[in-house]
N, CA, C and O atoms as CSV, one atom per row, in Angstrom:
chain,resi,resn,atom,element,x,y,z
A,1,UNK,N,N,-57.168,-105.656,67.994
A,1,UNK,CA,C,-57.161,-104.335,68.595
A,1,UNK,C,C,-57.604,-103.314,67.558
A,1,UNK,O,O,-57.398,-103.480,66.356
A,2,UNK,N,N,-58.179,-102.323,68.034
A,2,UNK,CA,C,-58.921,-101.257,67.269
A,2,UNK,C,C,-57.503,-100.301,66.828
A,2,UNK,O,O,-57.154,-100.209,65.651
A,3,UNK,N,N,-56.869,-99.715,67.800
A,3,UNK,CA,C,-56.303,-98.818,67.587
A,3,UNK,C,C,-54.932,-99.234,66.630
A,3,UNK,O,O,-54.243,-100.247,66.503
A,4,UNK,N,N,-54.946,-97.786,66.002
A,4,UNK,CA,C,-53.196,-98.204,65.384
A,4,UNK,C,C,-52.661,-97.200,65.224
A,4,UNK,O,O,-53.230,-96.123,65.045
A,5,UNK,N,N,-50.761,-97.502,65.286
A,5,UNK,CA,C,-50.111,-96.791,65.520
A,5,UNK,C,C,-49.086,-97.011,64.728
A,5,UNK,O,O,-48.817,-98.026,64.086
A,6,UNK,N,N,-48.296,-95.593,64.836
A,6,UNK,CA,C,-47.392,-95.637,63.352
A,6,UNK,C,C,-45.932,-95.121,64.243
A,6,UNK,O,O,-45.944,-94.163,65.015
A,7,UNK,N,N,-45.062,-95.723,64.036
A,7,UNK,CA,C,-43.418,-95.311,64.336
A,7,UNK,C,C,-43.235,-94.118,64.019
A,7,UNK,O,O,-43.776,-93.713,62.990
A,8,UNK,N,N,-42.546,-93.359,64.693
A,8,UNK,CA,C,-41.979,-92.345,64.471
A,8,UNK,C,C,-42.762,-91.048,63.900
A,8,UNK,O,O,-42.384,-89.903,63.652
A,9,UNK,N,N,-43.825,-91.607,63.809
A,9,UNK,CA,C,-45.120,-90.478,63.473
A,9,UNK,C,C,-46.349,-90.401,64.250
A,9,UNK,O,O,-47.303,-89.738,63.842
A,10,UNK,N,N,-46.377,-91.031,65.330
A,10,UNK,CA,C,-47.519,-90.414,66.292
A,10,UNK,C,C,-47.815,-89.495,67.201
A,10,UNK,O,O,-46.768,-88.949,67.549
A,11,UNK,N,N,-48.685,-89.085,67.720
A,11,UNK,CA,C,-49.134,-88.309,68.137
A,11,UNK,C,C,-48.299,-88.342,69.589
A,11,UNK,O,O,-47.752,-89.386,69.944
A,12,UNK,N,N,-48.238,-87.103,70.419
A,12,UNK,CA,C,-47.442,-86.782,71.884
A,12,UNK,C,C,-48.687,-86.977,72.799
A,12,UNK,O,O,-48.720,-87.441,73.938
A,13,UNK,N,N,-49.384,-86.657,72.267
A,13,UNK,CA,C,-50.569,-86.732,73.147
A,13,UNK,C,C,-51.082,-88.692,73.245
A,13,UNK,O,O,-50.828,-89.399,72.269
A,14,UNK,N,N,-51.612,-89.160,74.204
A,14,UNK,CA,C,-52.055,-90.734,74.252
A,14,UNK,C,C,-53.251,-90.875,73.153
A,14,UNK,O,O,-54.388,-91.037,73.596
A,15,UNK,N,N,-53.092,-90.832,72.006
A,15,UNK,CA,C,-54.289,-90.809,71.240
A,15,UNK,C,C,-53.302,-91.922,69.951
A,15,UNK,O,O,-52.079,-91.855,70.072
A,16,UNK,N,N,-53.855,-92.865,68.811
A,16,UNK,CA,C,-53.480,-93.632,68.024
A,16,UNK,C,C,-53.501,-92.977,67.055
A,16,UNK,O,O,-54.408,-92.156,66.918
A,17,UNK,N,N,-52.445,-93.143,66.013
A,17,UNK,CA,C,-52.839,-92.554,64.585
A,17,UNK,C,C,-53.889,-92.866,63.896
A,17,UNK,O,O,-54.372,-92.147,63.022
A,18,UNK,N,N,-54.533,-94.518,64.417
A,18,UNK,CA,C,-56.131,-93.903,63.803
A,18,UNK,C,C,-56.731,-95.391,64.492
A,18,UNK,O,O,-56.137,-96.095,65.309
A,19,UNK,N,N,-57.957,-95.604,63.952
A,19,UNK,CA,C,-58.455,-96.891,64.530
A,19,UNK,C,C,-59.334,-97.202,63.475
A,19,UNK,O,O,-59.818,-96.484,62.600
A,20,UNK,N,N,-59.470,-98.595,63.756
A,20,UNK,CA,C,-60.511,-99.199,62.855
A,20,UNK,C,C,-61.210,-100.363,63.363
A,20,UNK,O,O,-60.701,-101.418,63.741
A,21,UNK,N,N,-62.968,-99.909,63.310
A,21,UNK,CA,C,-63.781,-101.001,64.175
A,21,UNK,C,C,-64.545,-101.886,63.162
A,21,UNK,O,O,-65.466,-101.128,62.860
A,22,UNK,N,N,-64.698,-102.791,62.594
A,22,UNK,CA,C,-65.190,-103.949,61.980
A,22,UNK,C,C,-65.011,-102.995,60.242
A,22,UNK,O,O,-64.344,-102.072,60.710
A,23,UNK,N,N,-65.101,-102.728,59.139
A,23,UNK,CA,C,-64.716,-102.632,58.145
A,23,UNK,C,C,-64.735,-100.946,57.890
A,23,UNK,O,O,-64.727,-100.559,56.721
A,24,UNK,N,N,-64.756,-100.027,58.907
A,24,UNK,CA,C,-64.410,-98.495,58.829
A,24,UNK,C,C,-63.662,-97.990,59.717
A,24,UNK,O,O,-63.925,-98.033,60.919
A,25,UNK,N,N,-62.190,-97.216,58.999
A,25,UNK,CA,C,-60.883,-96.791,59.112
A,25,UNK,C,C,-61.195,-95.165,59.554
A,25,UNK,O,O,-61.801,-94.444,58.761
A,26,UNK,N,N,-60.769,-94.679,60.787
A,26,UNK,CA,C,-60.897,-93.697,60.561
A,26,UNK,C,C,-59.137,-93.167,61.036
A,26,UNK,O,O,-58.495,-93.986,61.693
A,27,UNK,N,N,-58.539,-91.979,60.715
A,27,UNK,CA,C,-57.104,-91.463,60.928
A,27,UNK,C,C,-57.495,-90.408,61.987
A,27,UNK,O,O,-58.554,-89.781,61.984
A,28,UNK,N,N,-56.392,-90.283,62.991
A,28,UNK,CA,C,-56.325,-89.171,63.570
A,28,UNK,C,C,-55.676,-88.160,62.885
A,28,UNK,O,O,-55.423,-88.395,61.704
A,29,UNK,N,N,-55.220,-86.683,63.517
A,29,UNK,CA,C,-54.802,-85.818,62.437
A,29,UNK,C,C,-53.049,-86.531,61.859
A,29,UNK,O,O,-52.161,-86.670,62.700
A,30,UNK,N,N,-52.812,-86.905,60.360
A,30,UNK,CA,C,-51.630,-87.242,60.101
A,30,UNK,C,C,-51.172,-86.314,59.644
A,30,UNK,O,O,-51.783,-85.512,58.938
A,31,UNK,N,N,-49.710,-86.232,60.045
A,31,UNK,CA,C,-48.400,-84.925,59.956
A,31,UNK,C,C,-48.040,-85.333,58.937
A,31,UNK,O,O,-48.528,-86.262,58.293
A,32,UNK,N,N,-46.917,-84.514,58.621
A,32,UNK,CA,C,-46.104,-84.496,57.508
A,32,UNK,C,C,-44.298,-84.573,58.392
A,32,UNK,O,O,-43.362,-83.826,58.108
A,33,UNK,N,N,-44.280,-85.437,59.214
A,33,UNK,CA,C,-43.216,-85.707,60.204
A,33,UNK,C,C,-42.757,-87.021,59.336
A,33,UNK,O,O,-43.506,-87.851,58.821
A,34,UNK,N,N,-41.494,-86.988,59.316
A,34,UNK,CA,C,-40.744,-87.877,58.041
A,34,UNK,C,C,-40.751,-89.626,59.018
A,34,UNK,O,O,-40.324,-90.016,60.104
A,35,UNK,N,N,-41.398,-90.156,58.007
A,35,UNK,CA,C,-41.753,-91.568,58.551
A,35,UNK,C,C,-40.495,-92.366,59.303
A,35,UNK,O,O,-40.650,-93.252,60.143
A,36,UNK,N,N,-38.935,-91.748,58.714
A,36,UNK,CA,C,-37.528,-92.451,59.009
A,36,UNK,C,C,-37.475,-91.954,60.403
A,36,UNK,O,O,-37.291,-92.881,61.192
A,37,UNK,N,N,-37.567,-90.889,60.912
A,37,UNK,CA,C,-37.107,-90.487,62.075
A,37,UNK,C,C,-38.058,-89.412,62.964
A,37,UNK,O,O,-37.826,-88.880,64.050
A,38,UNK,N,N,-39.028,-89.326,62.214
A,38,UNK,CA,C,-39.989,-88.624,63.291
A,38,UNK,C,C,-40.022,-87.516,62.977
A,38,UNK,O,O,-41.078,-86.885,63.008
A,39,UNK,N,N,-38.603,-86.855,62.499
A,39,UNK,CA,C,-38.379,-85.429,62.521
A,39,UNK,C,C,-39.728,-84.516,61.681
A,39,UNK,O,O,-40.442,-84.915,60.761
A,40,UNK,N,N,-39.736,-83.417,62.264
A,40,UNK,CA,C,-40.726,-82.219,60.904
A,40,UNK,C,C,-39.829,-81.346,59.995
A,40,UNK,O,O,-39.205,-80.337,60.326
A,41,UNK,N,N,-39.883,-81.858,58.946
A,41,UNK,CA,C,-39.019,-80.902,57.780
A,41,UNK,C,C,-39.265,-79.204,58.105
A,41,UNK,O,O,-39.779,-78.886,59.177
A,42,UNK,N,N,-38.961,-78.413,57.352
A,42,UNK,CA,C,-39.160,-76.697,57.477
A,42,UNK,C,C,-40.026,-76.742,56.318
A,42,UNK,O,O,-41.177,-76.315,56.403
A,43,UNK,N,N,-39.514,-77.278,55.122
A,43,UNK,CA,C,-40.147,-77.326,53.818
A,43,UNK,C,C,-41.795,-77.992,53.671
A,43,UNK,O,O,-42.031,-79.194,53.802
A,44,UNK,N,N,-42.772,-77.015,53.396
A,44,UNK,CA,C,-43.746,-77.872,53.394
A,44,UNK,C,C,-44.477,-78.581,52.371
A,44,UNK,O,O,-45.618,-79.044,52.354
A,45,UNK,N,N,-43.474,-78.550,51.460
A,45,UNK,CA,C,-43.484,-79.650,50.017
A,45,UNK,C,C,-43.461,-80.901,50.728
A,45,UNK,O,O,-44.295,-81.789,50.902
A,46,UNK,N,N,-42.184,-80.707,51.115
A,46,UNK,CA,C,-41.403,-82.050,52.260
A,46,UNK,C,C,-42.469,-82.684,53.573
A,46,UNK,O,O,-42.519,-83.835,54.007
A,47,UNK,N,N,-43.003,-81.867,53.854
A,47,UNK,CA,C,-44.094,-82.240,54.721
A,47,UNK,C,C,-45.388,-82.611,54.114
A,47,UNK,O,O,-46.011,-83.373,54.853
A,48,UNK,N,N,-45.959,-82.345,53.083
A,48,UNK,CA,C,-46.746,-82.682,52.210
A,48,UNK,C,C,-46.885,-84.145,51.456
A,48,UNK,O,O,-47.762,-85.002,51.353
A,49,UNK,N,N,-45.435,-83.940,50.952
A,49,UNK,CA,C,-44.807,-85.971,50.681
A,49,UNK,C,C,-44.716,-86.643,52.042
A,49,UNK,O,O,-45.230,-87.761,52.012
A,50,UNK,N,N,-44.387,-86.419,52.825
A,50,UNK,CA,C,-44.429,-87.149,54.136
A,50,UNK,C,C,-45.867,-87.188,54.355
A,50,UNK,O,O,-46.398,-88.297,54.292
A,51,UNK,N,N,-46.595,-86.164,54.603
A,51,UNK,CA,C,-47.780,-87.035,55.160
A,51,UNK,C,C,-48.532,-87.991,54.193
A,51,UNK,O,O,-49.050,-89.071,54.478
A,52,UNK,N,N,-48.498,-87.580,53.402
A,52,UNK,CA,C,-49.021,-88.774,52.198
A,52,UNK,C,C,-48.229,-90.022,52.061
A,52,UNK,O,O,-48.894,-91.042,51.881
A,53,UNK,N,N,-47.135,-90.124,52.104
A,53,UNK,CA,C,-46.490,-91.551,52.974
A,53,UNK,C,C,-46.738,-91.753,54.136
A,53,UNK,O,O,-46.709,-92.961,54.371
A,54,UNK,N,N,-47.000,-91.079,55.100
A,54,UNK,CA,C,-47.338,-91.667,56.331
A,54,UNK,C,C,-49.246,-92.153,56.103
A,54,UNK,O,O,-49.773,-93.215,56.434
A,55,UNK,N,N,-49.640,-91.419,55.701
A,55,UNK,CA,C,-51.418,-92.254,54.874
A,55,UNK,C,C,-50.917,-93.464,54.505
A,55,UNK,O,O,-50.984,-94.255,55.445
A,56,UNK,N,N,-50.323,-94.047,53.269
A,56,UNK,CA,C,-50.123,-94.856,52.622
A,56,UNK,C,C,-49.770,-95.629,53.622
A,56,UNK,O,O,-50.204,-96.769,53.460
A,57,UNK,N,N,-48.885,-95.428,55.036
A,57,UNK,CA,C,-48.679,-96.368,55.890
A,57,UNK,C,C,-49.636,-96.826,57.117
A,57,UNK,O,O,-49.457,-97.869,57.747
A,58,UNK,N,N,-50.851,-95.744,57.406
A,58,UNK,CA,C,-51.604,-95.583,57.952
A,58,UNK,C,C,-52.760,-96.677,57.390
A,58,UNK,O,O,-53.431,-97.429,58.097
A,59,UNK,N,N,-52.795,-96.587,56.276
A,59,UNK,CA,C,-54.091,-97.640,55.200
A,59,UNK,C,C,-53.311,-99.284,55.298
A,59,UNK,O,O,-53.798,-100.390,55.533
A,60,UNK,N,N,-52.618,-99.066,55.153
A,60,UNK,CA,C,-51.410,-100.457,55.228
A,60,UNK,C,C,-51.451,-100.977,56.498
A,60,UNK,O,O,-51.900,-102.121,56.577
A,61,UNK,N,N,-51.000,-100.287,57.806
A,61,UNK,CA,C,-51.195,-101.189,59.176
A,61,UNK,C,C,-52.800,-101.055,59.395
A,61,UNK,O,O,-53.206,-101.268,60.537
A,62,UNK,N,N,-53.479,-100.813,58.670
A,62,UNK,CA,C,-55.293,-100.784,59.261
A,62,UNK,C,C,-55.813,-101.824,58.414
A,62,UNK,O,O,-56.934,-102.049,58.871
A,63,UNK,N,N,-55.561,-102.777,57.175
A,63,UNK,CA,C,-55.611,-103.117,56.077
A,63,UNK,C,C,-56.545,-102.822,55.014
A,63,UNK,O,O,-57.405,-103.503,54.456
A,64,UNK,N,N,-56.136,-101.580,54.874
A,64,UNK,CA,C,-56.954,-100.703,53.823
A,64,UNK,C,C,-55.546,-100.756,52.362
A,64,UNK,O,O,-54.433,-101.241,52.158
A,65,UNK,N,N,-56.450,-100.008,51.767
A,65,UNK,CA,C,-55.764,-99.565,49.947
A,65,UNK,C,C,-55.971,-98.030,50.256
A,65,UNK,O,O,-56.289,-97.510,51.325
A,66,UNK,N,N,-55.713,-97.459,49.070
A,66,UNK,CA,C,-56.069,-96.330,48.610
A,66,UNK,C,C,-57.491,-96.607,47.971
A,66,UNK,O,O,-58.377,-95.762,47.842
A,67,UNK,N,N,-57.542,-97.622,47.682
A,67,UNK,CA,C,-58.986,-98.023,46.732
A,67,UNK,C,C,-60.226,-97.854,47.785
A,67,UNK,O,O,-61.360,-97.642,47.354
A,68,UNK,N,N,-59.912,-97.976,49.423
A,68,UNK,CA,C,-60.628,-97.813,50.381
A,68,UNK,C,C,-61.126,-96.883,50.653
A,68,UNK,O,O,-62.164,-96.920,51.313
A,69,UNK,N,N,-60.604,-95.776,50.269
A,69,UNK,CA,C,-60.516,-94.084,50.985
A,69,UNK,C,C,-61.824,-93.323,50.136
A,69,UNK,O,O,-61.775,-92.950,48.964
A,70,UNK,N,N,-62.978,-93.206,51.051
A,70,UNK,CA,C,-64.337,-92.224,50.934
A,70,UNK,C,C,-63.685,-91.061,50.922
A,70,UNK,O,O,-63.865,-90.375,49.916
A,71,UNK,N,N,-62.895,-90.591,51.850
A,71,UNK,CA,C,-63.081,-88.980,52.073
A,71,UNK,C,C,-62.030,-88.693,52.516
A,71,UNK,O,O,-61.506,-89.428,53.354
A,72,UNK,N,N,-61.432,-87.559,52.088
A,72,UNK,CA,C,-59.801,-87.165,52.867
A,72,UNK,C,C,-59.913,-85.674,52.878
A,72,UNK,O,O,-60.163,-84.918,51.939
A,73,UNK,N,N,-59.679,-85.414,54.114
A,73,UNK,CA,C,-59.570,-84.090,54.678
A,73,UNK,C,C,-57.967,-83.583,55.023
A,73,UNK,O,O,-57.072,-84.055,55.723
A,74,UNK,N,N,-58.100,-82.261,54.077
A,74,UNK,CA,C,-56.435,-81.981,54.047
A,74,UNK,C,C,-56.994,-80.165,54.603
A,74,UNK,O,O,-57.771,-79.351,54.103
A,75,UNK,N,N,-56.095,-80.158,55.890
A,75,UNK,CA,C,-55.818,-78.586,56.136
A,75,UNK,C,C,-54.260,-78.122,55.715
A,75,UNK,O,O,-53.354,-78.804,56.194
A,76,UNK,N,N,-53.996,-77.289,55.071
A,76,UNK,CA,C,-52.791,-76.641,55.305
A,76,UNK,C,C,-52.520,-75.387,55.961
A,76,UNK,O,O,-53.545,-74.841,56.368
A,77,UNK,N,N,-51.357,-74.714,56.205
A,77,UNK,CA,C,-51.797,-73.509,57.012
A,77,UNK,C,C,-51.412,-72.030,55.609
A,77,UNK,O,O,-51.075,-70.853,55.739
A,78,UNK,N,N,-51.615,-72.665,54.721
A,78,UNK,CA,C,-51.039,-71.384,53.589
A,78,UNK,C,C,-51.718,-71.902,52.273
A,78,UNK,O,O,-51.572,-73.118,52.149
A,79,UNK,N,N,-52.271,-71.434,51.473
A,79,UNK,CA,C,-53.067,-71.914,50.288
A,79,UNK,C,C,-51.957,-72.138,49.214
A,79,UNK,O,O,-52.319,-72.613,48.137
A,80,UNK,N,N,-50.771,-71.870,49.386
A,80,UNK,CA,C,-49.161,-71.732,48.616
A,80,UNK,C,C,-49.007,-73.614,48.584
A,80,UNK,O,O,-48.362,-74.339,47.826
A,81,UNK,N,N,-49.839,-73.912,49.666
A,81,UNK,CA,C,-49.257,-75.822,49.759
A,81,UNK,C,C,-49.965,-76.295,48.893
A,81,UNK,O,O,-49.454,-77.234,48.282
A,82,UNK,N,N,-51.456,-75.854,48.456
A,82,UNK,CA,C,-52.592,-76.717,47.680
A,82,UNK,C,C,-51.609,-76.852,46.547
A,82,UNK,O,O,-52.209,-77.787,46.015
A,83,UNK,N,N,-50.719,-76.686,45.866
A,83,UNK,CA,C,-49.700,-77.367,44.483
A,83,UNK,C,C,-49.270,-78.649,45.171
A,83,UNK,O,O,-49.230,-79.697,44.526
A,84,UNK,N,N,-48.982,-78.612,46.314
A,84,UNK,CA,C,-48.041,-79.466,46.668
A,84,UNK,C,C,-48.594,-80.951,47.082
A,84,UNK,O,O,-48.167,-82.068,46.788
A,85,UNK,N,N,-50.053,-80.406,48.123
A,85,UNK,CA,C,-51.194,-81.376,48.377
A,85,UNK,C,C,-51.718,-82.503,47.104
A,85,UNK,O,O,-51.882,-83.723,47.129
A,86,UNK,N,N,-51.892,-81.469,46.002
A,86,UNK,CA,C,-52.078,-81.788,44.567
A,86,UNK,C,C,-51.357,-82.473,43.849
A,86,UNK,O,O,-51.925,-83.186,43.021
A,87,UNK,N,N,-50.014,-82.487,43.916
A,87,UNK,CA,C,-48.666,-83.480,43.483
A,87,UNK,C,C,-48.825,-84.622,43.969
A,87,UNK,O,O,-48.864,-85.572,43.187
A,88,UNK,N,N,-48.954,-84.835,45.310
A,88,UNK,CA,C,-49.569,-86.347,46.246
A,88,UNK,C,C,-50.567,-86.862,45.860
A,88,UNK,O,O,-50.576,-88.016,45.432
A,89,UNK,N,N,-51.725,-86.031,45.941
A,89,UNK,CA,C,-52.901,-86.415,45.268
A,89,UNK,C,C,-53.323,-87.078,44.243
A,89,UNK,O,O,-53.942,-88.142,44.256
A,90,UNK,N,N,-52.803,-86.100,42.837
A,90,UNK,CA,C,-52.704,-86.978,42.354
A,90,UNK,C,C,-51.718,-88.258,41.233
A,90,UNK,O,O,-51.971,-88.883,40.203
A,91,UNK,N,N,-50.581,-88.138,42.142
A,91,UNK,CA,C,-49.429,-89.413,42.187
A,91,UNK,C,C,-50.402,-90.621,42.736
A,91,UNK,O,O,-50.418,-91.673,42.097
A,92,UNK,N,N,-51.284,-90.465,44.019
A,92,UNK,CA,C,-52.409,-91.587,44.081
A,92,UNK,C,C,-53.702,-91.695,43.693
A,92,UNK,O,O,-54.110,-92.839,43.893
A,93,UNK,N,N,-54.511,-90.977,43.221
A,93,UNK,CA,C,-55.483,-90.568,42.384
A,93,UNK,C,C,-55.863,-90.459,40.969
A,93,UNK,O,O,-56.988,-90.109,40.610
A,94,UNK,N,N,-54.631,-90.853,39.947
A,94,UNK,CA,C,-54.679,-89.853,38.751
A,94,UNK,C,C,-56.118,-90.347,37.644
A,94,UNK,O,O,-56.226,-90.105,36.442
A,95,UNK,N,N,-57.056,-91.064,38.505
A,95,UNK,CA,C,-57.905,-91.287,37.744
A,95,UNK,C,C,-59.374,-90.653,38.321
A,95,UNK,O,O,-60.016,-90.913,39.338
A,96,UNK,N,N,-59.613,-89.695,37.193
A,96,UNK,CA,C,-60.530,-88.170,38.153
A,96,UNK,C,C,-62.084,-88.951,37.867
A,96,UNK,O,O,-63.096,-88.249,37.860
A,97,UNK,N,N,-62.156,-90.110,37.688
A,97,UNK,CA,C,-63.967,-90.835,37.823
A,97,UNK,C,C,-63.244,-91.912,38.943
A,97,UNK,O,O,-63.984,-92.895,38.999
A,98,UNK,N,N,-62.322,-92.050,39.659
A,98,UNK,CA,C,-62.079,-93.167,40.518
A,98,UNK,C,C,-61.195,-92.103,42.099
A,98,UNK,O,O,-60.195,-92.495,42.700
A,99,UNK,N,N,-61.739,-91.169,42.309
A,99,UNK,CA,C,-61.198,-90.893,43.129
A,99,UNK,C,C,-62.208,-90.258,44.547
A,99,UNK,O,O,-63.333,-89.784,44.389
A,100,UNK,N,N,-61.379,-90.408,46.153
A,100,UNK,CA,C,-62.556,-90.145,47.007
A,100,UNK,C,C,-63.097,-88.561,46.931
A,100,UNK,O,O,-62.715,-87.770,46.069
A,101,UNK,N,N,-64.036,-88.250,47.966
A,101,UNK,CA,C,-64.054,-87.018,48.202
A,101,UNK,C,C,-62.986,-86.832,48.893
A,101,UNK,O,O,-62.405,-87.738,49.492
A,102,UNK,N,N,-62.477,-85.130,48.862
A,102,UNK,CA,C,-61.472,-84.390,49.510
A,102,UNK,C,C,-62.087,-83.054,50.177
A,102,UNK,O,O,-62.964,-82.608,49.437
A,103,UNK,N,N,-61.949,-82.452,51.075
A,103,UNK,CA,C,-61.970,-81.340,51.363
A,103,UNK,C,C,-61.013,-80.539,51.864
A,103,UNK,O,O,-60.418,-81.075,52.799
A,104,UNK,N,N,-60.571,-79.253,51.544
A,104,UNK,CA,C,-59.078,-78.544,52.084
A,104,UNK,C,C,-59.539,-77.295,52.398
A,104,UNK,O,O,-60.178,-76.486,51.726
A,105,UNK,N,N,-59.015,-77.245,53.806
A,105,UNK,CA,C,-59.104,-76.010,54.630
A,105,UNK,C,C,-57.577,-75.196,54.695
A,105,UNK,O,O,-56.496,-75.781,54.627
A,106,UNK,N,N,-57.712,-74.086,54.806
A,106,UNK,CA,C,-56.240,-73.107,55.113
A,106,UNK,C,C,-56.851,-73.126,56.667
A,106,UNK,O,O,-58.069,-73.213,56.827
A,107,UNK,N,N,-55.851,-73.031,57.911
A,107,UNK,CA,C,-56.062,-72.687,59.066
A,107,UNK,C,C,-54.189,-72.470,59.260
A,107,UNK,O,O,-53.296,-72.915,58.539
A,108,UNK,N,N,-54.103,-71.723,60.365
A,108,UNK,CA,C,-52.803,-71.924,61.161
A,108,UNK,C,C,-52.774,-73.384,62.175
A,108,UNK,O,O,-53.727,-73.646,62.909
A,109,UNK,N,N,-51.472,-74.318,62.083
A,109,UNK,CA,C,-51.427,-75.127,62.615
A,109,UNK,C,C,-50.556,-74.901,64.024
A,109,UNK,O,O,-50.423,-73.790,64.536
A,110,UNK,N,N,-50.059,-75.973,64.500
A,110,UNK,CA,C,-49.598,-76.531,65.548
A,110,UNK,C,C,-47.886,-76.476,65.618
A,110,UNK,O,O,-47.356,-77.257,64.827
A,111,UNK,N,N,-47.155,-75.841,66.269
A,111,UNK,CA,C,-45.601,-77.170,66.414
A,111,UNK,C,C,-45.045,-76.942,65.069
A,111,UNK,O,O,-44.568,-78.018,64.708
A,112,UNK,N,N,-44.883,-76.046,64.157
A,112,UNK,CA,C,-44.193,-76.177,63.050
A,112,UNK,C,C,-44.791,-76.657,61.759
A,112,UNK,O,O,-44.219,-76.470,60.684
A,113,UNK,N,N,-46.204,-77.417,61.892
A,113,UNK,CA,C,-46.992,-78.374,60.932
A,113,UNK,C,C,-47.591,-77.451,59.846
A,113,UNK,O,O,-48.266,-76.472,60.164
A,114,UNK,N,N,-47.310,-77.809,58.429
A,114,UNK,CA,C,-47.796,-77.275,57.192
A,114,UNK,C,C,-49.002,-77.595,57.047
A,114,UNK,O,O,-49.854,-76.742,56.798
A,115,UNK,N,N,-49.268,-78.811,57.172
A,115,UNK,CA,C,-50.320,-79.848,56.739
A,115,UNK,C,C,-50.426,-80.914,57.545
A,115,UNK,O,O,-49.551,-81.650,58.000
A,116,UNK,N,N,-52.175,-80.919,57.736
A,116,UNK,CA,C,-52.097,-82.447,58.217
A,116,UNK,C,C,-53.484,-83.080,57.232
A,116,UNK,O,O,-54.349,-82.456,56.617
A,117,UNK,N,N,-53.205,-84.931,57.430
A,117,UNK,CA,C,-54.372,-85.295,56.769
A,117,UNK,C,C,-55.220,-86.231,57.781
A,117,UNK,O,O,-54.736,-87.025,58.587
A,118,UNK,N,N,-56.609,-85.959,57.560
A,118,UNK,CA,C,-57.592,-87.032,58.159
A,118,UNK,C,C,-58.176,-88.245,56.717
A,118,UNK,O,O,-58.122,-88.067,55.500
A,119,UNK,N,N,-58.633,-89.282,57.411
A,119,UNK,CA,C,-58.911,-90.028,56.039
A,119,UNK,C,C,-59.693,-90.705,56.659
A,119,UNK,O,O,-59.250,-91.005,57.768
A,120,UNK,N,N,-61.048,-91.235,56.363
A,120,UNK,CA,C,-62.106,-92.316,55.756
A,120,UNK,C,C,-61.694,-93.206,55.353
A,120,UNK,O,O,-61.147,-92.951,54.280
A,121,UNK,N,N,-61.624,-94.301,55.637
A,121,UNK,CA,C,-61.843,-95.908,54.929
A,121,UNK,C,C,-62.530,-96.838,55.013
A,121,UNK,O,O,-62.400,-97.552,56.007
A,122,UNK,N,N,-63.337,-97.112,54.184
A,122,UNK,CA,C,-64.457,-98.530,54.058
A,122,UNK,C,C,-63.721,-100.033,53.938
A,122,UNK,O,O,-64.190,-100.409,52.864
A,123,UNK,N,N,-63.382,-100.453,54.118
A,123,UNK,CA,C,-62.458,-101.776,53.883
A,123,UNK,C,C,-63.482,-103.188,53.614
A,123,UNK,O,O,-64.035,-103.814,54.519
A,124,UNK,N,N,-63.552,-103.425,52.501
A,124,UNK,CA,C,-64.053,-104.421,51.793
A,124,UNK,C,C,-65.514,-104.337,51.228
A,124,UNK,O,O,-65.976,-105.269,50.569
């Protein structure tokens, strides 16, 4: 099956947290909704570490790495989060000739959401 889906972190709408058709991963938008229980923190540090664990779980049920990831698209809704985006980043990144493209937008979000991430993956 193409599509995949993540516990306690998917989407309300009938759409998969992301899919993947013969060796390219693509994510739908991933929250920062805490992988244990679904819930959305207030804090958007807290939502920031969550969605970057929910990636890490997103690359994992698709069978990707981090070593997979072309391109990651991060919106937040306040330029106050890019520290925080950046702490995640690079906790999985910290090597600046081995890392994907990124692009980060400020917009107002959805439902309480600080941040969400989209991600690229090439797998093998």
């Amino acid at each position: 099956k193409r599509s995949i889906h993540l516990a306690n972190v998917g989407h309300k709408a009938p759409i998969p947290s992301g899919a993947r058709v013969g060796n390219l991963l693509c994510s739908s938008a991933i929250t920062g909704k805490s992988p244990a229980d679904g819930t959305l923190p207030a804090d958007g540090a807290a939502q920031c570490a969550n969605a970057f664990a929910n990636l890490d779980a997103l690359l994992a049920a698709g069978g990707a790495t981090l070593a997979h990831v072309v391109r990651l698209a991060v919106t937040v809704n306040a330029d106050a989060l890019r520290d925080a985006v950046n702490t995640q980043w690079l906790a999985r990144f910290p090597d600046p000739d081995d890392r994907p493209a990124r692009h980060t937008t400020t917009q107002a979000l959805q439902h309480g959401m600080a941040v969400q991430l989209e991600v690229i993956a090439v797998v093998g």
